[in-house]
C-alpha positions in Angstrom: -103.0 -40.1 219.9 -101.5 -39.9 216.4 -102.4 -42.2 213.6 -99.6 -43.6 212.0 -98.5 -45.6 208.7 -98.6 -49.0 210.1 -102.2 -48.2 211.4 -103.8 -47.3 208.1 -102.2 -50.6 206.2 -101.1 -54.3 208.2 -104.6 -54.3 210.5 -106.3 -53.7 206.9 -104.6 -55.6 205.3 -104.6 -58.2 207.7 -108.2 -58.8 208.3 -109.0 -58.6 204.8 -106.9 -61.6 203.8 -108.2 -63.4 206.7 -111.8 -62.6 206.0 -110.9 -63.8 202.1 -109.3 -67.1 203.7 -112.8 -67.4 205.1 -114.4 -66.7 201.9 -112.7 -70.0 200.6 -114.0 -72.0 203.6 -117.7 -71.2 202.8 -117.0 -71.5 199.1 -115.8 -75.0 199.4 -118.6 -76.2 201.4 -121.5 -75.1 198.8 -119.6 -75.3 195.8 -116.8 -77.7 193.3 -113.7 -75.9 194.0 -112.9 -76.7 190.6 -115.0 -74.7 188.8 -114.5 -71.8 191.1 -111.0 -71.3 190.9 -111.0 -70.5 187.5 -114.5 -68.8 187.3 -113.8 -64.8 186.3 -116.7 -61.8 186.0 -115.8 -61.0 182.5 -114.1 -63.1 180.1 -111.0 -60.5 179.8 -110.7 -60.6 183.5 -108.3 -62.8 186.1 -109.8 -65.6 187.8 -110.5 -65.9 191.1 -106.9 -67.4 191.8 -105.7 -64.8 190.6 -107.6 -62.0 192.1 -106.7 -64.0 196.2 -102.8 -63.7 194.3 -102.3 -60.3 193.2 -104.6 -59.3 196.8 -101.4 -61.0 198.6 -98.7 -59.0 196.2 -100.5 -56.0 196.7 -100.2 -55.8 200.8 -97.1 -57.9 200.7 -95.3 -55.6 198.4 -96.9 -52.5 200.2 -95.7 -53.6 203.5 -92.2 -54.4 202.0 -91.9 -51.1 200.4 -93.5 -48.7 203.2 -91.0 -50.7 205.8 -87.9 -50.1 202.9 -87.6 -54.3 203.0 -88.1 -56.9 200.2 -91.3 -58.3 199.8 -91.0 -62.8 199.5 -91.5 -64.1 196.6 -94.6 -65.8 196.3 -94.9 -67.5 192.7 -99.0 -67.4 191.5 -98.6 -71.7 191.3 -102.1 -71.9 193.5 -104.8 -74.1 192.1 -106.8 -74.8 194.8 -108.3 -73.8 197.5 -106.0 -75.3 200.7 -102.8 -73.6 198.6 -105.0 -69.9 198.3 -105.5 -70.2 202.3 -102.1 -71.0 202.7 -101.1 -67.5 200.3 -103.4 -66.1 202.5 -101.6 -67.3 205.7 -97.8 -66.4 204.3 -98.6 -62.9 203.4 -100.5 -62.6 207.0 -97.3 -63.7 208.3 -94.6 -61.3 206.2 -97.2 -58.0 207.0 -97.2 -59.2 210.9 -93.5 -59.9 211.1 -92.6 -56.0 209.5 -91.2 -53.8 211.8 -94.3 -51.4 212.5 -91.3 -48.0 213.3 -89.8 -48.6 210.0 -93.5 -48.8 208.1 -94.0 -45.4 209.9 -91.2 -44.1 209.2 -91.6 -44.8 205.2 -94.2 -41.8 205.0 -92.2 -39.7 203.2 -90.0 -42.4 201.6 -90.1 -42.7 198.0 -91.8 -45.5 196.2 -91.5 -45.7 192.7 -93.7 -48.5 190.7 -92.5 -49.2 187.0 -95.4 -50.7 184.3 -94.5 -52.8 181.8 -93.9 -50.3 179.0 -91.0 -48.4 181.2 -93.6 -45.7 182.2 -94.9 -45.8 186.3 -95.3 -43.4 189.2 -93.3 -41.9 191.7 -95.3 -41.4 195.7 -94.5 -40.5 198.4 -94.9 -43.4 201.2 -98.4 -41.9 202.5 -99.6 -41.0 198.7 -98.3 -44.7 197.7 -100.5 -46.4 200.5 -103.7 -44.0 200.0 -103.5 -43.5 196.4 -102.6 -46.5 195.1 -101.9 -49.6 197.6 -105.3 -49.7 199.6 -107.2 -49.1 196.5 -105.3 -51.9 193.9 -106.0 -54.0 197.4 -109.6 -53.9 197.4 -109.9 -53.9 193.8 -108.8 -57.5 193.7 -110.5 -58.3 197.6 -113.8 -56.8 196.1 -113.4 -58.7 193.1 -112.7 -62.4 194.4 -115.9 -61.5 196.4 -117.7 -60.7 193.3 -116.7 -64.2 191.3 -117.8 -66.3 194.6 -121.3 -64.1 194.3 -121.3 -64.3 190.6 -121.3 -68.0 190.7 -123.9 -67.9 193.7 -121.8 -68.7 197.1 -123.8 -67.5 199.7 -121.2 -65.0 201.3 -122.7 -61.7 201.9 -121.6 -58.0 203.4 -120.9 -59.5 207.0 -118.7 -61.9 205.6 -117.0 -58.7 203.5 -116.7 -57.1 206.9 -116.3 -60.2 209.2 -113.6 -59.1 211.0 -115.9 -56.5 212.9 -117.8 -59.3 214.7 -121.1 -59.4 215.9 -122.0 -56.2 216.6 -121.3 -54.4 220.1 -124.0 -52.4 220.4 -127.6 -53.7 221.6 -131.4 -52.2 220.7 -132.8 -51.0 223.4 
């Protein structure tokens, strides 16, 4: 069985943002969602609206540019919590609707990101997804995780790795 393109981005993807959706849930019921959304690690950093909208972009856009497709446009206007679950449930929505054959077939597609200044990088498909889109994902994922503990919301690693479920194997 081969392991393809599609396989090693939307399923990540995927449960991540619906593990972050989940995030909010607990957030909300221990905490003012007021002071949260704009609550940062570091005063030079984004806050945590930020951090759920530039997750979105990162496996939107990914998606868009493995498949060859334009990403939506999602403006960053969220400022509160019901709006970040609904980003959430957008870009879970665009990654499930791209055609998983034309993800695949973007391995060796070129992708080619421009910064600000005019500089950027050139990948192929596969170097774009390992090198770059999975880890700028959980930079921001690990990071709106890190403001919720920072400012003492009692999620911990299993809700980092919820999607796994309770476990499947038993002691004994």
């Amino acid at each position: 069985m081969s392991f393809h393109l599609h396989d090693a981005s939307a399923p990540i993807f995927v449960a991540s943002l619906r593990n972050m959706s989940a995030w909010l849930d607990k957030a909300a019921a221990e905490k003012d969602e007021r002071l949260l959304i704009d609550a940062r690690l570091a005063p030079d950093m984004r806050p945590l609206s930020a951090q759920f909208q530039m997750a979105s972009d990162s496996a939107k856009n990914a998606m868009a540019r493995l498949a060859g497709i334009e990403a939506p446009s999602m403006p960053d206007t969220e400022a509160s919590f019901a709006e970040l679950r609904d980003r959430c449930a957008r870009t879970i929505a665009f990654i499930e609707s791209v055609d998983v054959a034309a993800v695949n077939a973007g391995e060796e597609r070129e992708v080619t990101l421009k910064i600000p200044n005019g500089m950027g990088y050139a990948f192929t498909g596969r170097a774009y997804l390992t090198g770059f889109a999975l880890p700028n994902f959980f930079f921001h994922v690990t990071t709106a995780y890190a403001i919720l503990r920072a400012q003492a919301v009692t999620i911990g690693k299993p809700d980092f790795l919820q999607h796994l479920g309770p476990p499947n194997i038993t002691a004994g």
